[in-house]
C-alpha positions in Angstrom: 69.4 68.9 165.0 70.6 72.7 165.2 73.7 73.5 163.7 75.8 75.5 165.9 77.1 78.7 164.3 80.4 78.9 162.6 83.4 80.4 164.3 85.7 80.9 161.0 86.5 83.7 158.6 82.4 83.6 157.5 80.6 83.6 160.0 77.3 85.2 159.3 77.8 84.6 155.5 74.4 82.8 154.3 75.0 80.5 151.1 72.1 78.5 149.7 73.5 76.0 147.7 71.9 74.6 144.7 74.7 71.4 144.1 74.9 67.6 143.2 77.4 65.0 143.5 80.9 66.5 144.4 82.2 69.8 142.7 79.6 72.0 144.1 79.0 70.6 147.2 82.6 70.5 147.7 82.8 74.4 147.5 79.8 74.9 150.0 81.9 72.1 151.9 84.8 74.3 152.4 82.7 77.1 153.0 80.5 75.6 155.7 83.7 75.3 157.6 85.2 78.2 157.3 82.2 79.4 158.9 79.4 79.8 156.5 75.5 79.1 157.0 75.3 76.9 153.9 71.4 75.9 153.1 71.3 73.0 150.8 68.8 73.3 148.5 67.6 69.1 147.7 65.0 67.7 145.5 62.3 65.0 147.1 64.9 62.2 146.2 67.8 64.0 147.2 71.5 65.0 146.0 72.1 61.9 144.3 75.7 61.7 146.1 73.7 60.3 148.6 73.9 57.1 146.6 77.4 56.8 147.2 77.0 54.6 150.6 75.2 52.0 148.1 77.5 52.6 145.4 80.8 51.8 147.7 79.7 48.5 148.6 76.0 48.1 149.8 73.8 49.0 152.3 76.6 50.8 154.9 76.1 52.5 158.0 77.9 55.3 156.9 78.4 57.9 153.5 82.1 58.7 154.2 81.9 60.9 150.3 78.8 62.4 151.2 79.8 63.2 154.5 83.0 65.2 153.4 81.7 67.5 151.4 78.1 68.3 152.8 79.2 68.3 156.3 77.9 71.3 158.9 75.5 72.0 155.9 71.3 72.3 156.8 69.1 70.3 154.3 65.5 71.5 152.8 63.9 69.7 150.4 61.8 71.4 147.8 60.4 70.5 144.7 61.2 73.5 142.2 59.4 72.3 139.0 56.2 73.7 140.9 55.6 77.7 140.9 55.0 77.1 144.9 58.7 75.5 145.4 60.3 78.5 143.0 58.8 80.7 145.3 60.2 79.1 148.6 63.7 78.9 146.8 63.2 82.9 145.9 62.8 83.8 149.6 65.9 81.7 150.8 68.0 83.3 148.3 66.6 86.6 148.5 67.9 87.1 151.8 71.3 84.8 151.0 74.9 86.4 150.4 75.6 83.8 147.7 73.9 81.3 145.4 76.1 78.1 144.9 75.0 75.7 141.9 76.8 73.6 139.5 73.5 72.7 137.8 73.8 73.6 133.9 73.1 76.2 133.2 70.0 76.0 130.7 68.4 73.9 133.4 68.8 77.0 135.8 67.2 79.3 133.5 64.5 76.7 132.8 63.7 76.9 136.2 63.5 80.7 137.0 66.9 80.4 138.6 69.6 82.3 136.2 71.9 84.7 137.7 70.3 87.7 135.8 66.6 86.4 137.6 68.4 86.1 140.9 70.5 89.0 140.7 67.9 91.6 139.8 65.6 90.1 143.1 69.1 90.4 145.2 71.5 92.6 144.1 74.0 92.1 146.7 74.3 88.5 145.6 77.2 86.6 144.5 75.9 84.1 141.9 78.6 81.5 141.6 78.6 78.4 139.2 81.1 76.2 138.6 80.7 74.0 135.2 82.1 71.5 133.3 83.5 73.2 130.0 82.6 77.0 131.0 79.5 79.2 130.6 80.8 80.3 126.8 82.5 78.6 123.7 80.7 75.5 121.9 80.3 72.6 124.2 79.5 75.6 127.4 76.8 73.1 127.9 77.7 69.7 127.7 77.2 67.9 130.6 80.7 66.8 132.6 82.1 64.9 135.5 85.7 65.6 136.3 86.8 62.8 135.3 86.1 64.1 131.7 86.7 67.5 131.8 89.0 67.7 134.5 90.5 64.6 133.6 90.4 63.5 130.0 89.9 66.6 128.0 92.4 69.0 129.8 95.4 67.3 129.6 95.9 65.6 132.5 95.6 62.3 132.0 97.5 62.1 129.0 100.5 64.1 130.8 101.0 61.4 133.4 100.6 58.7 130.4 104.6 57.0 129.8 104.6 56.8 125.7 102.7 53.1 125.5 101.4 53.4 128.2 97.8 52.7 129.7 96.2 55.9 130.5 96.0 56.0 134.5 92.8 56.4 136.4 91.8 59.4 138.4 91.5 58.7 142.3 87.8 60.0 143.2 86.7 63.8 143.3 90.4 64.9 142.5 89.4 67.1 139.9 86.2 68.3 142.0 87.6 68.9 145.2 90.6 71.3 143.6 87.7 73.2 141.9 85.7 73.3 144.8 88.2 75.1 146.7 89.4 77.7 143.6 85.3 78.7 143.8 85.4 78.8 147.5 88.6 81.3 147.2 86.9 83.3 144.6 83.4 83.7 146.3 85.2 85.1 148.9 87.2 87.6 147.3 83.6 88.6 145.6 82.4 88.9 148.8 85.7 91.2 150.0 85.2 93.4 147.1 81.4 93.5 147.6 81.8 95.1 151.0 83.5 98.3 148.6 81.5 98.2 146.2 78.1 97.2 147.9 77.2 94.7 144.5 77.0 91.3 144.1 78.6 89.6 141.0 78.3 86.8 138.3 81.2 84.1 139.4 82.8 81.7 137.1 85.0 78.3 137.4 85.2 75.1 135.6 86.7 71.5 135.6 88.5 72.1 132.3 90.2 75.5 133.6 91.1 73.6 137.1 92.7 70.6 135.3 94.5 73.1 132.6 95.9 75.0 135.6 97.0 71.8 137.6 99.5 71.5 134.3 99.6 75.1 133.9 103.7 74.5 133.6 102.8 72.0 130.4 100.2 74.4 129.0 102.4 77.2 129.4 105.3 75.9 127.8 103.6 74.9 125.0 102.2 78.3 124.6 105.4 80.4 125.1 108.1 77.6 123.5 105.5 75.5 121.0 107.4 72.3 122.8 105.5 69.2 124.6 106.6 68.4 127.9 108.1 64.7 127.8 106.6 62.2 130.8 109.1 61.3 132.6 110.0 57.5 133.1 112.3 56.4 135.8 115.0 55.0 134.5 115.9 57.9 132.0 115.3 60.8 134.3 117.1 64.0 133.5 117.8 65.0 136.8 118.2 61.6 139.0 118.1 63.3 141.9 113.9 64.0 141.3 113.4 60.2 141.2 111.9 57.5 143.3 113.5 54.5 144.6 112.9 51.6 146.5 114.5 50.8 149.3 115.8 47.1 150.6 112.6 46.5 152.3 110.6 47.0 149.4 109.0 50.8 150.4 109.6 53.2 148.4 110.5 57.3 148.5 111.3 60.1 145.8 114.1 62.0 146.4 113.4 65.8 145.4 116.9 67.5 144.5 115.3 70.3 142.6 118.6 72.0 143.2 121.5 70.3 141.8 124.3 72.4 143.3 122.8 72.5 146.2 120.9 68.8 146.1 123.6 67.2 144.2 126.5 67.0 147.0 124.4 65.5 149.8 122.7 62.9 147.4 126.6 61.6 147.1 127.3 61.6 150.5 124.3 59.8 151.7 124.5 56.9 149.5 128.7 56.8 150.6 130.0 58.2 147.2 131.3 61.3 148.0 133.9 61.2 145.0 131.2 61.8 142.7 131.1 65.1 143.5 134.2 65.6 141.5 133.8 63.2 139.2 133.2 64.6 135.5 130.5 62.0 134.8 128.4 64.2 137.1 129.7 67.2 137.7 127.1 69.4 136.6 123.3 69.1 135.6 124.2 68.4 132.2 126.5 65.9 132.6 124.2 63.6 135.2 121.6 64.0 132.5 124.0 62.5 129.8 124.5 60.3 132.1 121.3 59.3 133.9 120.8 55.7 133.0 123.8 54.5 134.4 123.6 56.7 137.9 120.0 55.8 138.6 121.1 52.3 137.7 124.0 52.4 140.6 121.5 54.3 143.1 118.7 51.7 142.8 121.9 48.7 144.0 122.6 51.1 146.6 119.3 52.2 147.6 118.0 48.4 147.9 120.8 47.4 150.1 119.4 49.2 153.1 115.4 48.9 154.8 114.3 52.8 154.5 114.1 53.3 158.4 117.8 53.2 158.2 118.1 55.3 155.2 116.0 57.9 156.6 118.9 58.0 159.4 121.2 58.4 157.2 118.8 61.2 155.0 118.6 62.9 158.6 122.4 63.7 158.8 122.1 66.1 155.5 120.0 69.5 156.2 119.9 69.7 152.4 119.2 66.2 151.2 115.1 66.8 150.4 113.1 63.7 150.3 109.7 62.0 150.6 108.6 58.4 151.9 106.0 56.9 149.3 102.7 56.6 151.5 99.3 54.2 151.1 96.3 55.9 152.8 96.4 54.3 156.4 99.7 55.1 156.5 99.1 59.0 155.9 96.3 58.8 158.4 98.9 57.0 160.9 102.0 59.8 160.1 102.2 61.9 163.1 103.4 65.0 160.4 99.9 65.1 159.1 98.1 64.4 162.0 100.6 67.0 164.4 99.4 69.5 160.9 95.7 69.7 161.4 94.9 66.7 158.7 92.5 65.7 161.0 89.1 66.5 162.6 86.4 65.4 165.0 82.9 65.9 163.5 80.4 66.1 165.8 77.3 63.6 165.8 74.4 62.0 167.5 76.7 59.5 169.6 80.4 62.0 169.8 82.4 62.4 166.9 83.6 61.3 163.9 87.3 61.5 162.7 87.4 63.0 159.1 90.0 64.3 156.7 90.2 68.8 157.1 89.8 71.1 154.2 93.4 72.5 153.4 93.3 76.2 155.4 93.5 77.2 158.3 93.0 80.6 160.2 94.9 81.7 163.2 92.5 84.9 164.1 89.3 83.0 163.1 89.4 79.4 164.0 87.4 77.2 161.4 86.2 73.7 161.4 83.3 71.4 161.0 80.2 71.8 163.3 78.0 68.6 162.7 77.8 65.7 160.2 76.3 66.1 157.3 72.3 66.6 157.1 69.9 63.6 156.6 67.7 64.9 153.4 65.3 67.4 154.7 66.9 67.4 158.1 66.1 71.1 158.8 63.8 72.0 156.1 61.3 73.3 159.3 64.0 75.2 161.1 65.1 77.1 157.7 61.6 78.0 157.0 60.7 79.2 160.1 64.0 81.7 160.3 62.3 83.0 156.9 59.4 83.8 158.7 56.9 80.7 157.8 54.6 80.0 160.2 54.1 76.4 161.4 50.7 76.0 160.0 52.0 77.2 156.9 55.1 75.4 156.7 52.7 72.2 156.9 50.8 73.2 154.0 53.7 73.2 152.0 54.5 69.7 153.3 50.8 68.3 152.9 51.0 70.4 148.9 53.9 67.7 148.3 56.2 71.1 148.0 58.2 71.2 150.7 59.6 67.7 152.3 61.0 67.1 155.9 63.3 64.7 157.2 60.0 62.4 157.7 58.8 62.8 154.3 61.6 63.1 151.9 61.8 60.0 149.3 65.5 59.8 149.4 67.6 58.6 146.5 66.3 55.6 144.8 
């Protein structure tokens, strides 16, 4: 089915995108809705995130994963490990404003598809690749998901561990999605300085540089002062006012008095202790600190004596008392906050719409949003070739040669 064109901040921007599972796609994702023509580029069997539907339980009707990140895109299956295929791929990048991979890179240049190949065919491409470990430095090869090197490797997971403590698991794509949208922030500000300049450029990201900059305050501290940052447990928090608590109906919220002259009086009036703002125990930062363990022990009594719909009352009557109900997932998708915020949209499909979480911008002058659902494998691999010019007889060459695959004749993932 046509895809109708974008509305956002890139329209008229052509990406081919050369992505599996997430991080890629994820960047072509956020691109396709802020407005950009985004031709996926998919082997015979497909992106194997398409394998996500069986993965999550089964023959579904439905690929919610796949569906987030590859939505609004058009699909064309080609085989590249023939000369014929290469050839195809040259003339839809040839005429593209940006290649999009996060294939490794040897397997790029195995295939005729390096950035100094593409480049020197289009010079006003941006060439962007986002890696596991980097494009330089010993392991600039080594194969990652972000769970390792967004995860494991940079520091992440072992900065939310409590000393002891099981190492937590990542929820899904975490690590891909925030990279996805740093490379879909720098290709366009390669594409803002290419309208100067008139040249394409080389782009760069990785999972190991996105997880070290989601801890950038650990990393940095540790550069400047040579100190670890300590994980913070409950019960000993040096500030108790950035703490969670749990209320007398069992729900939890964190309280977030970054501020303690301004944070600190408030906290003691909602919980009815407004003597402790004079008292020494607590009268400044330090002095909470030293005592921490015994404050956060009289704040939990007080906190569980009350269900948090009545507490949140209470919060209300303080402009300055900053806090934060604990959510599950439904109950995000039910808060009228994020909903009222644009956390939502309506994809359109075959039989209406489909309600889907947004990618996190918006624009004001140049409204962006999805167009369609994501494409079935092949979906528009006609269309695409015929706005290159292919004729019809030709184009079914290519699909009788077994280089070119439609909808109809794509394998799909195994």
């Amino acid at each position: 089915m046509p895809i109708t064109t974008g509305t956002g901040p890139l329209r008229g921007v052509k990406v081919v995108e050369l992505g599996v599972w997430v991080a890629g796609p994820a960047a072509g994702g956020v691109m396709a809705d802020w407005g950009a023509d985004v031709i996926k580029i998919e082997p015979p069997t497909g992106d194997p995130a398409r394998t996500f539907r069986r993965m999550l339980g089964g023959d579904l009707p439905s690929n919610p994963v796949f569906e987030l990140d590859n939505r609004s895109k058009r699909s064309v299956s080609v085989d590249l490990s023939s000369e014929v295929g290469r050839q195809v791929a040259y003339d839809l990048i040839d005429g593209a404003d940006v290649f999009l991979t996060n294939i490794r890179m040897a397997a790029l240049e195995r295939a005729g598809l390096g950035p100094e190949v593409l480049r020197a065919r289009n010079p006003r491409l941006v060439y962007a690749i986002l890696t596991g470990y980097g494009l330089t430095g010993p392991d600039a090869g080594r194969p990652a998901y972000d769970i390792a090197a967004f995860w494991a490797r940079s520091g992440v997971a072992a900065s939310l561990t409590p000393p002891g403590g099981n190492l937590p698991f990542q929820r899904g794509g975490m690590g891909d999605h925030s990279a996805g949208v740093t490379m879909a922030g720098a290709v366009s500000a390669a594409l803002f300085a290419r309208e100067r300049t008139g040249q394409g450029e080389l782009v760069t990201s990785s999972l190991l540089r996105q997880g070290a900059y989601t801890i950038g305050f650990d990393v940095n501290i540790a550069l400047m002062w040579g100190l670890p940052v300590r994980v913070g447990t409950r019960t000993t928090m040096g500030n108790p006012a950035i703490n969670n608590y749990t209320a007398g109906d069992g729900r939890q919220f964190w309280i977030v008095g970054l501020e303690g002259a301004r944070h600190w009086p408030p906290l003691a009036r909602a919980v009815g202790h407004p003597e402790w703002i004079d008292d020494e125990r607590f009268a400044g930062p330090a002095e909470r600190a030293a005592h921490a363990a015994e404050l956060i022990a009289e704040l939990d009594r007080i906190f569980a004596t009350r269900p948090l719909s009545e507490w949140a009352d209470i919060f209300a009557t303080e402009p300055d008392f900053f806090w934060a109900p604990v959510q599950t997932v439904d109950e995000l998708i039910a808060d009228p906050q994020f909903v009222g915020a644009g956390g939502l949209v309506d994809v359109p499909d075959e039989s209406g719409t489909m309600t889907m979480v947004a990618s996190p911008a918006d624009f004001t002058e140049h409204p962006a949003g999805p167009r369609y659902r994501a494409p079935n494998l092949g979906e528009h691999t006609v269309e695409v070739l015929g706005d290159l010019g292919y004729d019809r007889s030709r184009i079914d060459d290519l699909v009788a040669d077994g280089v070119v695959f439609t909808e109809q004749t794509a394998r799909g993932p195994d």
